[in-house]
N, C-alpha and C positions, 0 to 999 in steps of 0.2 A: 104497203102491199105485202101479204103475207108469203113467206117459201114453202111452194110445195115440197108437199115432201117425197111426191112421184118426180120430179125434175132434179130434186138435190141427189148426189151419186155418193156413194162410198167405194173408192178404190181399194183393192186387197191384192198385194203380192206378197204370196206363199213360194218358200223357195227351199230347195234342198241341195245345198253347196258341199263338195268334196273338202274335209281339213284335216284329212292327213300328213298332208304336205308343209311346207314352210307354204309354199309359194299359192296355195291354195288357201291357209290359213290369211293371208293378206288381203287376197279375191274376198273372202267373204267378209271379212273387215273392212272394208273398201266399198263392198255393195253394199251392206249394212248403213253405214255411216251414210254414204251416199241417200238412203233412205230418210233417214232422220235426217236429213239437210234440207230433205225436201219437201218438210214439215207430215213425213209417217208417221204412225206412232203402232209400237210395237202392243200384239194381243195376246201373242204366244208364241214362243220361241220358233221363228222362224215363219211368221206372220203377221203381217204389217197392212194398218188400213189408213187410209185418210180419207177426210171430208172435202168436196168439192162441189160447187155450184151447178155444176151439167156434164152431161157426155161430153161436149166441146173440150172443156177444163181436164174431163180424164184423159180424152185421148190424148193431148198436147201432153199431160205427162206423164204417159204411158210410152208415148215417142222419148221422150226423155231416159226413162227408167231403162228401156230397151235397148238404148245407146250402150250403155252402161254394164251391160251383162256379163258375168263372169264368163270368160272360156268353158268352162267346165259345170256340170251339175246341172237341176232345173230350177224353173222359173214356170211361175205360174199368175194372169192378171185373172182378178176377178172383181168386178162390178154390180154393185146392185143399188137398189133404192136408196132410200131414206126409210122410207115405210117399212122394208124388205129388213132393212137393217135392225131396226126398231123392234122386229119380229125373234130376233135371234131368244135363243135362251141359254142363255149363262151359268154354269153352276161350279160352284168352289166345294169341291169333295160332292155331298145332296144335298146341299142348301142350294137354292136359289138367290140369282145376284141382278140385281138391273144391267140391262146393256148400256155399254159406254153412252155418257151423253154426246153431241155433236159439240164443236166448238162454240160460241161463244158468238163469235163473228167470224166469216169467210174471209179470208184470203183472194184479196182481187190482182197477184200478181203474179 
């Protein structure tokens, strides 16, 4: 059976964290990390997406991620297709670049 690609979701937390501080620079080293733990992968500095199988799968870790939130500065989730994502256009200086591909095989845990 084939994955739609209307059903598959791509998570995005965009975030803009205060590091002025000591204690602030840890927060955001912390949620950061916390990110990549939770198999994100970063697009640009301070924007991170992952690949999951349904809404179900994002909210569950969307609840997670939001446990998690620094004290301080924003947080932003964004969702969209597969399709939606597919659509992006990408560009390094004016060249044009393919959007990320998706993983390989999903993550069923």
């Amino acid at each position: 059976m084939a994955i739609s690609r209307y059903r598959v979701v791509w998570l995005f937390v965009l975030f803009d964290l205060p590091v002025l501080q000591t204690d602030d620079r840890r927060e955001y080293a912390n949620f950061r990390k916390l990110l990549l733990q939770k198999g994100f992968t970063m697009l640009q500095f301070s924007v991170y997406a992952k690949h999951l199988p349904s809404d179900d799968a994002a909210e569950s870790l969307k609840q997670q991620v939001h446990a998690a939130l620094p004290a301080k500065g924003q947080v932003r989730f964004l969702q969209v297709t597969d399709y939606q994502f597919g659509n992006m256009e990408v560009y390094f200086g004016k060249k044009r670049k393919p959007v990320e591909d998706p993983p390989l095989q999903i993550s069923l845990f």
